[in-house]
C-alpha positions as CSV (number, residue, x, y, z in Angstrom):
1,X,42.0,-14.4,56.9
2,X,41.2,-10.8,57.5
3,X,39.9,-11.0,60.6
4,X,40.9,-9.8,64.1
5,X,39.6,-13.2,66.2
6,X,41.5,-16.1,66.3
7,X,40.5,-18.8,64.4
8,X,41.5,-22.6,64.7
9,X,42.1,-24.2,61.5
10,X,43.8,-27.3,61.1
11,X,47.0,-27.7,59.4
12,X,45.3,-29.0,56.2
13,X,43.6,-25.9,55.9
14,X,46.7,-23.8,56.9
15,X,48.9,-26.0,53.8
16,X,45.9,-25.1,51.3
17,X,46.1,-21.2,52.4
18,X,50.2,-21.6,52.0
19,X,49.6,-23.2,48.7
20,X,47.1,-20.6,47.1
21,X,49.3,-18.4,45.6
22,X,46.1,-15.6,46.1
23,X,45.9,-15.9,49.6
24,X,47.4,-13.9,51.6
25,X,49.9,-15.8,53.6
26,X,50.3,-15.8,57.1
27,X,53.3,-14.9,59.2
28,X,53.7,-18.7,61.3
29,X,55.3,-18.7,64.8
30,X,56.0,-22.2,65.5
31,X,55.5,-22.6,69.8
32,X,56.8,-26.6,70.0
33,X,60.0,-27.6,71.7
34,X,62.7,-28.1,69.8
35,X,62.3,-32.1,70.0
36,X,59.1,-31.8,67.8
37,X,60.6,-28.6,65.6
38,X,63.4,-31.7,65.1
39,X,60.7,-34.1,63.7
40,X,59.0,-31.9,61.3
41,X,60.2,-28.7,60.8
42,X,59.0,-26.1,57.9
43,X,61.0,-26.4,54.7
44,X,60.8,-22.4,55.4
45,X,61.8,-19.6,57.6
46,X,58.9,-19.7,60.7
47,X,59.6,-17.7,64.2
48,X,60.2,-20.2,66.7
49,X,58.9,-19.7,70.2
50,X,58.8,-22.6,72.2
51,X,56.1,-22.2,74.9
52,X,58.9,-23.9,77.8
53,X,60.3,-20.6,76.6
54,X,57.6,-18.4,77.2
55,X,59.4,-16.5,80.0
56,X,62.4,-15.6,78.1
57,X,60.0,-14.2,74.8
58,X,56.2,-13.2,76.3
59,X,57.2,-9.7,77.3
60,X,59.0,-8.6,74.2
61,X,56.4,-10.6,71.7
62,X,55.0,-7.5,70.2
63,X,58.2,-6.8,68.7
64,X,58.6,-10.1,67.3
65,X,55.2,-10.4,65.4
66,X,54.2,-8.1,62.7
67,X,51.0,-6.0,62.6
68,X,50.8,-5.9,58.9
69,X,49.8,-9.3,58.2
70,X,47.9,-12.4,59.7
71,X,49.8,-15.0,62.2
72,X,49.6,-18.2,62.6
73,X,50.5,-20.3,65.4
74,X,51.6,-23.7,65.2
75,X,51.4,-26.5,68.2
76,X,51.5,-29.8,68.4
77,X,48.2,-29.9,70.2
């Protein structure tokens, strides 16, 4: 997961890097609405960002994500 493109991985693949305690874990911003956060949610702490919310979150979203470490993004899609 060292690399700077974006990669799609499916959430299999995302569980097994989550579950390798050698892999480097991912920091995991979670862009569903709240309705499907509701239905399966992380048993840990993600940064939610719904992407109905977009407006309120886009232009400050540099401060929210770290640069130290990979990110993941979660969508229902």
């Amino acid at each position: 997961m060292n690399q700077h493109i974006p990669l799609n991985i499916s959430p299999k693949e995302l569980n097994e890097i989550l579950e390798d305690p050698s892999a480097e874990k991912p920091f995991i911003v979670d862009v569903r609405e709240d309705n499907e956060v509701a239905m399966a949610s992380f048993a840990f702490s993600v940064l939610h960002l719904p992407l109905s919310k977009a407006a309120n979150w886009s232009e400050n979203l540099e401060e929210l994500l770290p640069n130290d470490q990979p990110i993941a993004v979660v969508c229902h899609a």
